[in-house]
C-alpha positions as CSV (number, residue, x, y, z in Angstrom):
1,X,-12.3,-2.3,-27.2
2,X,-11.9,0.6,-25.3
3,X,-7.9,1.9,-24.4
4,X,-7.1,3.4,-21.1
5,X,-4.5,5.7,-20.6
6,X,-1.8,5.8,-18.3
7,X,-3.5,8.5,-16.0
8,X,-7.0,6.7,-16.5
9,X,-5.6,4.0,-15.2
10,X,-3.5,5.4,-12.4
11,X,-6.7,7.6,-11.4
12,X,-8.5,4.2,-11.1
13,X,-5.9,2.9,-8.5
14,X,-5.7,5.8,-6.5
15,X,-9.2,6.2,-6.1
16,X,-9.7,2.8,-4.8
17,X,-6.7,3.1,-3.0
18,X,-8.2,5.7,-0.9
19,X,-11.2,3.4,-0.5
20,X,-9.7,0.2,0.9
21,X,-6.8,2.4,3.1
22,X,-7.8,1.1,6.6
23,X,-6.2,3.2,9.9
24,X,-8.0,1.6,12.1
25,X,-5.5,-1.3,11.4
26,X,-3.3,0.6,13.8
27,X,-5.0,-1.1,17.4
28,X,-3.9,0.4,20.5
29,X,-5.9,-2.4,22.6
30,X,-3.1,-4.9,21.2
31,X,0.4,-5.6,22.4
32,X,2.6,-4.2,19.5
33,X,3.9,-8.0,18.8
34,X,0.1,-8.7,18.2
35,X,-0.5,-5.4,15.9
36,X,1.6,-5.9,12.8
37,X,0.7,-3.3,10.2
38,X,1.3,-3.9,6.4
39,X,1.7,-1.0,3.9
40,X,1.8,-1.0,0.5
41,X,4.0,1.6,-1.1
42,X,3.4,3.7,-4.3
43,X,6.3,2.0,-5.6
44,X,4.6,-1.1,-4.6
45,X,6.9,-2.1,-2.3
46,X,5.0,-4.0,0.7
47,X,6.5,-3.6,4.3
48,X,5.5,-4.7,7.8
49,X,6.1,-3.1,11.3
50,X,5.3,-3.3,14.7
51,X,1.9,-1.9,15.4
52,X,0.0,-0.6,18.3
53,X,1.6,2.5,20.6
54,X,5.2,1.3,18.4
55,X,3.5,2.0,15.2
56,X,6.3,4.8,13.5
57,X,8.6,3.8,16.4
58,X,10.5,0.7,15.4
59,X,12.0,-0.7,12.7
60,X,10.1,-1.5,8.7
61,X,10.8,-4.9,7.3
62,X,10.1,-5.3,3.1
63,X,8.0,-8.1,2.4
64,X,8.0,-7.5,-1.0
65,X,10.2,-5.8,-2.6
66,X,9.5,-2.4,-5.1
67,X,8.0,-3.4,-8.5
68,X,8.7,0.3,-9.8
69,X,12.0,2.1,-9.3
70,X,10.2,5.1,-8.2
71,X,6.1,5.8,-7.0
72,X,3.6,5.9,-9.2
73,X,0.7,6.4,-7.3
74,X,0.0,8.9,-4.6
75,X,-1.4,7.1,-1.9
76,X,-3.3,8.5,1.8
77,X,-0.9,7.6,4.0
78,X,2.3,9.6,4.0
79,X,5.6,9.2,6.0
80,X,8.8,10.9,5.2
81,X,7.3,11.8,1.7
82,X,6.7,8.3,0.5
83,X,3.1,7.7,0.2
84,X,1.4,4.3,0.7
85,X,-2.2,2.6,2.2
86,X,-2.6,0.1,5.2
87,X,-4.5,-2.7,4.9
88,X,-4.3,-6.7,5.8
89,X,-1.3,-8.4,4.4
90,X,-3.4,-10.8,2.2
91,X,-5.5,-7.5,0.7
92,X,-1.9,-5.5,0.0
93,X,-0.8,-9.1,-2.2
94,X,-4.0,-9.4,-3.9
95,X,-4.2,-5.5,-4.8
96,X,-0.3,-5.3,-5.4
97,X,-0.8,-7.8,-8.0
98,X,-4.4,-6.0,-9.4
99,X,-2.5,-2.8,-9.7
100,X,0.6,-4.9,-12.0
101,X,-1.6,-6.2,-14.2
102,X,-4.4,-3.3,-14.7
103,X,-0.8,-0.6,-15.2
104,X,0.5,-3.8,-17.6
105,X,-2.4,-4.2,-19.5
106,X,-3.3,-2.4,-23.1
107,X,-6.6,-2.0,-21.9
């Protein structure tokens, strides 16, 4: 069995991290009500906003809250230092929960 370390595995994430981060989520074509935009946090904290021309403008809701006290990873996007990726809400649950079990895992 072959052991990865805490940077391996960190390396891992943020490399595919930087794969799967999708700007283009941002639609200017939509409404902002129609344009919700999901980010995943390096904390892994997921949070939703308005999108569109509002995107950065309005308030950030937490869909899920932080599963680290402090990032981790240092993700593309950045805002006010915190660093995290856009993508669809369903891909930010499924890789939230990828990224818990590959950082729990002895492997």
């Amino acid at each position: 069995m072959i052991h990865r370390s805490f940077s391996e595995k960190k390396t891992q994430i943020e490399t595919m991290a930087k794969d799967i981060h999708n700007l283009k989520l941002v639609d200017t074509s939509k409404s902002p009500n129609e344009n919700t935009i999901y980010i995943l946090w390096g904390d892994l904290e997921i949070t939703d906003e308005k999108g569109s021309w509002a995107f950065g403008q309005r308030s950030v809701r937490t869909c899920y809250p932080p599963h680290y006290s402090h990032s981790l990873f240092a993700f593309p996007f950045v805002r006010n230092g915190y660093q995290g990726i856009m993508l669809p809400y369903e891909d930010a649950l499924l890789f939230r929960k990828w990224i818990v079990k590959v950082m729990s895992s002895s492997s």
